[in-house]
MIDO-901729 format. One record per residue (C-alpha): y, x, z. Coordinates in steps of 0.05 Angstrom, whole numbers, plus 5000, padded with zeros to 4 digits. Example, Ala and Ser with C-alpha at 12.3 -4.5 7.8 and 13.67 -1.06 7.14 Angstrom:
% residues 2
REC    yy    xx    zz
REC  4910  5246  5156
REC  4979  5273  5143
END
This chain:
% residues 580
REC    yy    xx    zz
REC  7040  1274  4530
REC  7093  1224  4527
REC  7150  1227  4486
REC  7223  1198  4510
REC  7277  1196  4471
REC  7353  1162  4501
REC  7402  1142  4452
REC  7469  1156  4456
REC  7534  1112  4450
REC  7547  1124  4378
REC  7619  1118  4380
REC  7611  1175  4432
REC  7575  1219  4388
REC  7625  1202  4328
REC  7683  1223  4366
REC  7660  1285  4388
REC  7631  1299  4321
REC  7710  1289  4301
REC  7749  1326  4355
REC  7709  1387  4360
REC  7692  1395  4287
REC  7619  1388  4293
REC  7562  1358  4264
REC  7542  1288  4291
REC  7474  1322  4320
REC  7503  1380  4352
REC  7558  1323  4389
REC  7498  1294  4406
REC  7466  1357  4439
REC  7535  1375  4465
REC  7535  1300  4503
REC  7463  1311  4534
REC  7491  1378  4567
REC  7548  1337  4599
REC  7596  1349  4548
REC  7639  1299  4532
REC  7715  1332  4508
REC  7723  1374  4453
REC  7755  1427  4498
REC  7707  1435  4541
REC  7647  1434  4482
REC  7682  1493  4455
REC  7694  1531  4513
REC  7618  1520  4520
REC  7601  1544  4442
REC  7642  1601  4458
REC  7643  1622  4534
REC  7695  1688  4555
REC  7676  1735  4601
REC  7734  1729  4629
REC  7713  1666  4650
REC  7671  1701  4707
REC  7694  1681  4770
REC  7734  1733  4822
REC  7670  1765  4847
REC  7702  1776  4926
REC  7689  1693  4922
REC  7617  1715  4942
REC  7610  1721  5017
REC  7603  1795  5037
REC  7616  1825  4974
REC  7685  1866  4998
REC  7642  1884  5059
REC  7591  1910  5012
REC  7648  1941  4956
REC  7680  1983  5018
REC  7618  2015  5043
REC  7592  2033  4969
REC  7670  2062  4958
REC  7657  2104  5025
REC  7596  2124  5005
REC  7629  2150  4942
REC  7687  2190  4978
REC  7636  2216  5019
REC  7593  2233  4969
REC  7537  2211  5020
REC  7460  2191  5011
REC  7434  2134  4984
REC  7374  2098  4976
REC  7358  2037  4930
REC  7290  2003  4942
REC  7289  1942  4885
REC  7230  1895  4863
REC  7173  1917  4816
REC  7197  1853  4771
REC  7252  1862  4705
REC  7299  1831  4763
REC  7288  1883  4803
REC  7282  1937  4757
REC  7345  1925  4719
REC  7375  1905  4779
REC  7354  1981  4799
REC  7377  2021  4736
REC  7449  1990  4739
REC  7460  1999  4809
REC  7435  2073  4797
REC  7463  2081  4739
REC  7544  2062  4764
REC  7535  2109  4824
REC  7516  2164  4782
REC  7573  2164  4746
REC  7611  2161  4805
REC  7583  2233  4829
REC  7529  2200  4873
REC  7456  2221  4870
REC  7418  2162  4896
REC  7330  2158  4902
REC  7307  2100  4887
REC  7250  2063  4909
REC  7203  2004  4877
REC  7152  1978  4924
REC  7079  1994  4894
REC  7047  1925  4891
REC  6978  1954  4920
REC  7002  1990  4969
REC  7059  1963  4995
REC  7053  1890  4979
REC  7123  1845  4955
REC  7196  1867  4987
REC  7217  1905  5042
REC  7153  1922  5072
REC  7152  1983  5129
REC  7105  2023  5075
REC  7153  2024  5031
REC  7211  2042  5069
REC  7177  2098  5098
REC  7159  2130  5029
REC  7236  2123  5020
REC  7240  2156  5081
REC  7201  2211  5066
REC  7261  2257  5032
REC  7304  2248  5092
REC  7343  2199  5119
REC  7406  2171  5082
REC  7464  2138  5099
REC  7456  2080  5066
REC  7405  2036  5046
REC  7409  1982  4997
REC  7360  1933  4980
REC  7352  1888  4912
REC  7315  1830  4896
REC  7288  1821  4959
REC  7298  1829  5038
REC  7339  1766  5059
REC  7279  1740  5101
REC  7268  1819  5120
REC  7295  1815  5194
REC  7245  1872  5227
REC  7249  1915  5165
REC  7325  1921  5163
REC  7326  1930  5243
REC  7273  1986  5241
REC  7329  2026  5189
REC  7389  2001  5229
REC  7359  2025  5290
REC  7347  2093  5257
REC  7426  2093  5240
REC  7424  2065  5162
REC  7470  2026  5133
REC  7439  1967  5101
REC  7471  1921  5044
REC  7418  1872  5018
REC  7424  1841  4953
REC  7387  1787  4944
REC  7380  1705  4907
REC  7319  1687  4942
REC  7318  1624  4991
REC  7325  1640  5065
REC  7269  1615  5113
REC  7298  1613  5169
REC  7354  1646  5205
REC  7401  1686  5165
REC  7404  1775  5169
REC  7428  1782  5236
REC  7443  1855  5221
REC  7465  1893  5147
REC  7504  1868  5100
REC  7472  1803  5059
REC  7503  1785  4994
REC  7461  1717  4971
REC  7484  1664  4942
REC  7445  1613  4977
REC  7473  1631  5039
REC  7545  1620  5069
REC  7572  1585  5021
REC  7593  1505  5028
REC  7596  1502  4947
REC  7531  1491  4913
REC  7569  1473  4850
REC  7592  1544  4843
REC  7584  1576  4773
REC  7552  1641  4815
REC  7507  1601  4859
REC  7445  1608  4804
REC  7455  1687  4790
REC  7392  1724  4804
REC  7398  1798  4831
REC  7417  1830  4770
REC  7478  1784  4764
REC  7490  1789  4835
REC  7491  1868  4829
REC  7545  1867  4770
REC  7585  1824  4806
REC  7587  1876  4868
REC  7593  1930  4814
REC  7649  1884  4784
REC  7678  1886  4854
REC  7672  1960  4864
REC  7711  1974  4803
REC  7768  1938  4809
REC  7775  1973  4883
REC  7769  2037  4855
REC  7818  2017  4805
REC  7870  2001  4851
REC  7852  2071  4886
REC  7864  2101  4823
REC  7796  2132  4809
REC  7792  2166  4748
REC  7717  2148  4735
REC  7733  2068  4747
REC  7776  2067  4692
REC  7726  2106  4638
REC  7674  2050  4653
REC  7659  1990  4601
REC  7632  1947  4640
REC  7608  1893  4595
REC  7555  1953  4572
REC  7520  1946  4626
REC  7504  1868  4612
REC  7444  1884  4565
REC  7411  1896  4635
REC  7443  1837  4669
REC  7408  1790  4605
REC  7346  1819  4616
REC  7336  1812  4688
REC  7370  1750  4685
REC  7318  1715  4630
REC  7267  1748  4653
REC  7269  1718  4729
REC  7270  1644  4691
REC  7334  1627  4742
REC  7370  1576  4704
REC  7417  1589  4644
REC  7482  1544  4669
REC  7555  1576  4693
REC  7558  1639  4694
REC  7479  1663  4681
REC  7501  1637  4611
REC  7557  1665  4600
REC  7536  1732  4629
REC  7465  1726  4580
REC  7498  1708  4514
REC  7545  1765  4519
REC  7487  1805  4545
REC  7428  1791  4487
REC  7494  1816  4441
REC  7497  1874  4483
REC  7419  1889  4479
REC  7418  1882  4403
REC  7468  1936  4393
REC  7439  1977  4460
REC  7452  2061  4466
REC  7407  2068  4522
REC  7343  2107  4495
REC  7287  2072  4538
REC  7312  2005  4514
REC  7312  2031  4439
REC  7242  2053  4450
REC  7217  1991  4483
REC  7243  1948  4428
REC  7210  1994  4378
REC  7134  1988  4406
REC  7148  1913  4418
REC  7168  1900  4349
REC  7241  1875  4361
REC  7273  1909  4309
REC  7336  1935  4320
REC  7402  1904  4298
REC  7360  1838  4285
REC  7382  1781  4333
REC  7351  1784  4400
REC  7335  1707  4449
REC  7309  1696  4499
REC  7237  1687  4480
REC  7238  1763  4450
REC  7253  1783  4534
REC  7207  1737  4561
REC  7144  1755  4513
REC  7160  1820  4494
REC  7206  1860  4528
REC  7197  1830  4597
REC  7123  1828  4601
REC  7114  1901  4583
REC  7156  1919  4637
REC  7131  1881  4693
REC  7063  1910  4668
REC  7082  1976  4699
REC  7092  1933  4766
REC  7028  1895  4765
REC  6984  1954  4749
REC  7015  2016  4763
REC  7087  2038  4789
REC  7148  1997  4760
REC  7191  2060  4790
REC  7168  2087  4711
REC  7202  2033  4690
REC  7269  2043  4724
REC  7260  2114  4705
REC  7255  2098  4625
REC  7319  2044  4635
REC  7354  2099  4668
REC  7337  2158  4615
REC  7365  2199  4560
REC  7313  2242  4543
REC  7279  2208  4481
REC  7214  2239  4491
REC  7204  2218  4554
REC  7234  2150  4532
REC  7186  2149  4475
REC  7126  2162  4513
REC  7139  2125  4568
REC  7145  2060  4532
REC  7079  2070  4499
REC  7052  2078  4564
REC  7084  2014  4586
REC  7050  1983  4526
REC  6981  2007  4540
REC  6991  1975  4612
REC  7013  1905  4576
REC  6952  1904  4532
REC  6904  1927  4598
REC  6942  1867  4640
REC  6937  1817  4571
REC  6856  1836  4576
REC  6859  1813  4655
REC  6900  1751  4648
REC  6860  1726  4596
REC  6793  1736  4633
REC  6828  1713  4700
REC  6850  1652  4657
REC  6776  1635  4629
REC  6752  1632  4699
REC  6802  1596  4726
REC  6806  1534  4680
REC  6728  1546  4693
REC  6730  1531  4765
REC  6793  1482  4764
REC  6751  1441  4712
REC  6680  1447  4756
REC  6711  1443  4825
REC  6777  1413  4831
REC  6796  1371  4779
REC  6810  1314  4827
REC  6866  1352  4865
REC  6936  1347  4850
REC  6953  1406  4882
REC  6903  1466  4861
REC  6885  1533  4894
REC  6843  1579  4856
REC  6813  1642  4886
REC  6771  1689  4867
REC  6752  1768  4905
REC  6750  1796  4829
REC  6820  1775  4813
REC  6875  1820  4807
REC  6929  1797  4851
REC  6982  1837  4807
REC  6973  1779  4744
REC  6955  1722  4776
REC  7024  1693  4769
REC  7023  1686  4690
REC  6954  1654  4704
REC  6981  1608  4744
REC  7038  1581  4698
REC  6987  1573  4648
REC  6934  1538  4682
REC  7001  1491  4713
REC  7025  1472  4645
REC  6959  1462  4608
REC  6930  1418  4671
REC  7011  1388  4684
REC  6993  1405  4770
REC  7029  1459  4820
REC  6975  1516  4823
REC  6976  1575  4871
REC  6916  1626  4844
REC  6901  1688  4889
REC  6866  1747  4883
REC  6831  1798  4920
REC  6871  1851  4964
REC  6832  1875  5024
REC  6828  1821  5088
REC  6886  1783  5054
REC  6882  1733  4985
REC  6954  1748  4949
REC  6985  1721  4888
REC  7034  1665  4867
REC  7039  1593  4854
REC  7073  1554  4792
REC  7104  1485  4799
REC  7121  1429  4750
REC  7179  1393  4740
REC  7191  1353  4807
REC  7151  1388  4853
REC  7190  1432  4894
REC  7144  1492  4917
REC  7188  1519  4972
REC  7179  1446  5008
REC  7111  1443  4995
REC  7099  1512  5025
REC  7137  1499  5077
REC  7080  1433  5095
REC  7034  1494  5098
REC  7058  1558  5129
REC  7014  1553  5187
REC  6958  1574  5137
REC  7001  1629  5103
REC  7021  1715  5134
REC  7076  1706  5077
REC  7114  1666  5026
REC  7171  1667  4984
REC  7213  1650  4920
REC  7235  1598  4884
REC  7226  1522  4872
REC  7182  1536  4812
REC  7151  1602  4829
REC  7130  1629  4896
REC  7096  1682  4925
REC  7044  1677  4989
REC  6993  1716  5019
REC  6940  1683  5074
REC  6880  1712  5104
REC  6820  1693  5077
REC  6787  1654  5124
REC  6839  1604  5116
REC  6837  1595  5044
REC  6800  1525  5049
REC  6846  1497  5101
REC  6908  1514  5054
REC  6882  1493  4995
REC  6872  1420  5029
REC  6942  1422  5064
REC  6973  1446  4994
REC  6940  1382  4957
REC  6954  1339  5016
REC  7028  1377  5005
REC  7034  1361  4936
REC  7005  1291  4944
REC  7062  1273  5000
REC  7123  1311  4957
REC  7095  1276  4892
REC  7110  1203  4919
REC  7067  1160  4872
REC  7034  1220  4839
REC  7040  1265  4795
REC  7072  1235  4715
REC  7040  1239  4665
REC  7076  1302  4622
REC  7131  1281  4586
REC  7162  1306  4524
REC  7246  1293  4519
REC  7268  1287  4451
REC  7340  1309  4442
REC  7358  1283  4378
REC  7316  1237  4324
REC  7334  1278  4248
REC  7323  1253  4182
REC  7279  1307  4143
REC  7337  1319  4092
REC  7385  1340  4158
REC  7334  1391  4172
REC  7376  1459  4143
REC  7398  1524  4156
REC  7470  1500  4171
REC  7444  1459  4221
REC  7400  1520  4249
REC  7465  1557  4256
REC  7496  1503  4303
REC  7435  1504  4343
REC  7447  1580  4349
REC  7513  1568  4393
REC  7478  1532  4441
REC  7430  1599  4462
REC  7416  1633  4504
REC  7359  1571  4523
REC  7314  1571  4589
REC  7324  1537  4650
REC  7373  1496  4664
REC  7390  1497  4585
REC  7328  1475  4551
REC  7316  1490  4476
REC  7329  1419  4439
REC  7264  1387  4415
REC  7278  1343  4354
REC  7233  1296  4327
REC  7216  1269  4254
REC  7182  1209  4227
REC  7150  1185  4168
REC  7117  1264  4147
REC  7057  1269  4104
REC  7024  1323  4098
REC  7011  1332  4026
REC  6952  1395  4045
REC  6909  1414  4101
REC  6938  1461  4147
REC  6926  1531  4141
REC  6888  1562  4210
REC  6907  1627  4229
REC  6866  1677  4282
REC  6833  1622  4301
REC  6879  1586  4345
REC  6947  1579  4309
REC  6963  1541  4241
REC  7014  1536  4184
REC  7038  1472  4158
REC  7088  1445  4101
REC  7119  1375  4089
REC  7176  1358  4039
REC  7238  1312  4048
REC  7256  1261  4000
REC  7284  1308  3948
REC  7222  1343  3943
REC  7254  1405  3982
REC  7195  1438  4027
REC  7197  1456  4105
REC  7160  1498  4128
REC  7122  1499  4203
REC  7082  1539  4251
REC  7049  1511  4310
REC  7022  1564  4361
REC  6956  1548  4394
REC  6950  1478  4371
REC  6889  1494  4317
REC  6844  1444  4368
REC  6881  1386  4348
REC  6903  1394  4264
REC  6951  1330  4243
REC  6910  1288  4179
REC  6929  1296  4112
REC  6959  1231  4067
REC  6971  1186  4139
REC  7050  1183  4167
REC  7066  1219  4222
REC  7115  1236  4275
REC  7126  1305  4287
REC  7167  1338  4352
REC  7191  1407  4346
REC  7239  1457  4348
REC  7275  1502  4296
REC  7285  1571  4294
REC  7292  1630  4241
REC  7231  1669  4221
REC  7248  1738  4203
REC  7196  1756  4138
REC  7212  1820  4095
REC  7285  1826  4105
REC  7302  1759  4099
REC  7316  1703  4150
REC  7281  1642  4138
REC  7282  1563  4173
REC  7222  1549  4220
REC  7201  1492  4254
REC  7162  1500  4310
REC  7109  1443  4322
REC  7107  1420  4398
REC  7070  1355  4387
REC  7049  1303  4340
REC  7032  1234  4325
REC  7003  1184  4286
REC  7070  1152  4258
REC  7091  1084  4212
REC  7108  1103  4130
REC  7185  1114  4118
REC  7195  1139  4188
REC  7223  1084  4230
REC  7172  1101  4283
REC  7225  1150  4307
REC  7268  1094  4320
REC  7221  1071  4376
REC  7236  1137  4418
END
């Protein structure tokens, strides 16, 4: 791994450091993210929600507002079919939820990965189907590329809205409505151009209020709207869509939301994933805790249990359901880490010469292939697709790198492929079988072509070079205005020079370690570093040391952390950091 570090103009740093009251090393994280004015640094610190944009800016959202509003005077049928993912499921529960309350009793749908496959497929619809026929059918987190699908239901006389952030194919919904923000729209520098399909469905919800509002419906006025954003942060982390504009704003005011959260299924979720309540929630405590345990329910069961516990005031039911949800989690963990052995196993054996890798294997579960793809990308720093097994077809998903743009790549190979879809960084596909060989050539060759002079080695960005005796809690709680981190806002990694290690590190189950250094008072800092017990840093030698910082909750108190990313073999006094 190779670290990079790019100073900045010190008298740049200095002056924001003075105009927006901050420490010299939060100006300088400020300055990295394009901040340069000390208006503009504190409207980021502190974003408004009322900030959010006029959501009838999206194309086709007062098209979608009036027929959910007739709908409601009606009091007609509706159907919602979302995604089995935490997009689609809390993209689900709040559209169900804000119809309830306006007298509406709406079924909802969630495709069953086995049996219906990913989206709008005719399977599922027809299971939607079986209760009658409604009046209107709305799709989430999925459908834009659905043109058959949404004729066979217009054709049967359904209204169809589509709510959707995925990248369209080819030609755009010739029939329904389409609200997605990829398409229609000349500005690409719009704050609600990254939304995934949660935000996308608050913002129509956002719209319908404010119509009923001006109609004078009681029920429009009873509803806080701003509770609902503990749903709109979890979809919204969860779906790894980047946190910039709005998807910030909207997730910052959200994880707040989720700490303090009244729904039941939520409370009980947090309990059996250890987040305790009242205690501060990120990013990382959706995207390994919360998150994975409901996606579980998708991957190996029926993520409509999911919807149903978000949904849910019965605290029984809530109870037991997320207990079920965690048995699924620890089942899928078992998979992935199987699915992972073998993998890295036949990458290693097979195809450690490609740049572009396809794994495949008829014992794979197609349902958590995707998390052993990300994996087997980040340790191996190469685009991997990894299938599994599901009848005449190989399924499953593909994970990119930064610079490699999957969607392109695909689109080199859909010859090969029945189906693909998602984002730059995560896809989808599906191929028949027979064709796995050609597409695994045409996705190297793919990779090879999009990758220019090949793929870079990884690299590690520093943000900031600190002094050990900077390293404190009152710089911690800067660092905290900058959340919520992901894409598009990446957690700073600092770096350190000059550390001895005065003791050996301490291992942990096997694969983890604990470590301690002091600064030049003598004070100690403490360190973690997950998964890294392969590789301990000597004892008595200078070293540089890249990580991050966070707070380690231990017995009621809240205690600095670093968090070891990396680490190298460094010159005494630490002027090794000055190299960069």
């Amino acid at each position: 791994m190779r670290w990079t570090y790019k100073p900045l103009p010190a008298d740049e740093v200095e002056t924001l450091s003075r105009t927006a009251n901050v420490s010299r090393v939060l100006a300088e994280l400020l300055l990295r993210n394009g901040l340069d004015e000390a208006g503009a640094a504190g409207t980021y610190l502190q974003p408004s929600l009322a900030s959010i944009n006029d959501p009838f800016l999206l194309q086709n959202l007062a098209e979608a507002v009036r027929r959910l509003s007739e709908a409601i005077a009606r009091v007609q049928q509706v159907v919602v079919l979302g995604d089995y993912d935490v997009d689609g499921v809390s993209s689900t529960a709040l559209l169900v939820g804000i119809l309830r309350r306006f007298g509406l009793n709406p079924r909802f749908v969630v495709p069953r990965r086995a049996e219906d496959g990913y989206g709008l497929s005719r399977s599922a619809i027809d299971r939607a189907l079986e209760e009658g026929r409604p009046d209107l059918f709305v799709v989430l987190d999925c459908g834009t590329n659905s043109h058959e699908e949404v004729a066979y239901l217009v054709d049967r006389g359904i209204d169809v809205i589509v709510i959707d952030h995925h990248r369209s194919k080819e030609r755009v919904l010739a029939q329904g409505v389409l609200i997605n923000p990829h398409v229609g729209s000349e500005n690409d520098e719009a704050d609600w151009r990254n939304l995934c399909t949660v935000g996308l469905v608050f913002k129509l919800v956002h719209g319908l209020l404010k119509h009923l509002r001006n109609e004078n419906h009681p029920e429009a006025f009873a509803i806080r709207l701003r509770d609902y954003l503990d749903l709109v942060a979890m979809g919204t982390v969860a779906d790894l869509v980047p946190l910039v504009g709005e998807n910030r704003t909207l997730s910052k005011h959200g994880l707040r939301i989720l700490r303090e959260t009244q729904r039941p299924g939520l409370q009980a979720l947090m309990r059996i994933a250890g987040v305790r309540p009242g205690q501060d929630i990120t990013p990382i405590d959706i995207s390994f805790r919360l998150g994975p345990r409901i996606n579980a329910s998708g991957r190996l069961a029926d993520a409509a249990l999911s919807v149903e516990l978000l949904l849910s005031e019965d605290e029984d039911f809530c109870a037991t359901t997320a207990r079920q949800l965690d048995d699924f989690n620890r089942e899928r963990q078992e998979i992935e880490r199987q699915i992972t052995e073998e993998a890295e196993r036949m990458l290693e054996t097979h195809y450690q010469a490609a740049q572009g890798v396809v794994l495949f294997s008829e014992s794979w579960h197609p349902g958590v292939v995707g998390i052993v793809a990300g994996r087997v990308s980040r340790k191996y720093n190469r685009p991997c697709v990894v299938l599994g097994n599901e009848g005449d077809l190989a399924k499953g998903s593909g994970r990119s790198i930064d610079g490699i743009n999957l969607i392109e790549v695909l689109g080199a190979c859909r010859e090969h492929l029945a189906s693909w879809g998602g984002h730059p960084m995560a896809v989808g596909v599906a191929l028949e079988k027979f064709r796995i060989d050609a597409f695994r050539r045409q996705f190297d060759e793919a990779v090879v072509t999009h990758a220019g002079e090949g793929i870079a080695e990884a690299i590690l960005e520093l943000s900031a070079w600190l002094e050990a005796r900077q390293i404190r809690e009152t710089l911690m709680d800067e660092i905290e205005a900058l959340h919520p981190f992901g894409q598009g806002n990446p957690e700073p990694v600092f770096g350190v020079g000059g550390v001895v290690l005065r003791q050996s590190p301490d291992v942990f189950k096997e694969h983890h370690f604990r470590f301690w250094f002091e600064d030049e008072t003598g004070r100690r800092l403490h360190g973690v570093a997950w998964k890294m017990a392969d590789r301990l840093p000597p004892t008595g030698e200078a070293l540089d040391l890249a990580f991050k910082m966070n707070w380690n909750h231990f017995n009621g108190r809240k205690l600095l952390q670093l968090e070891l990313i990396d680490w190298r073999r460094g010159i005494p006094g630490g002027t090794s950091g000055c190299r960069g």
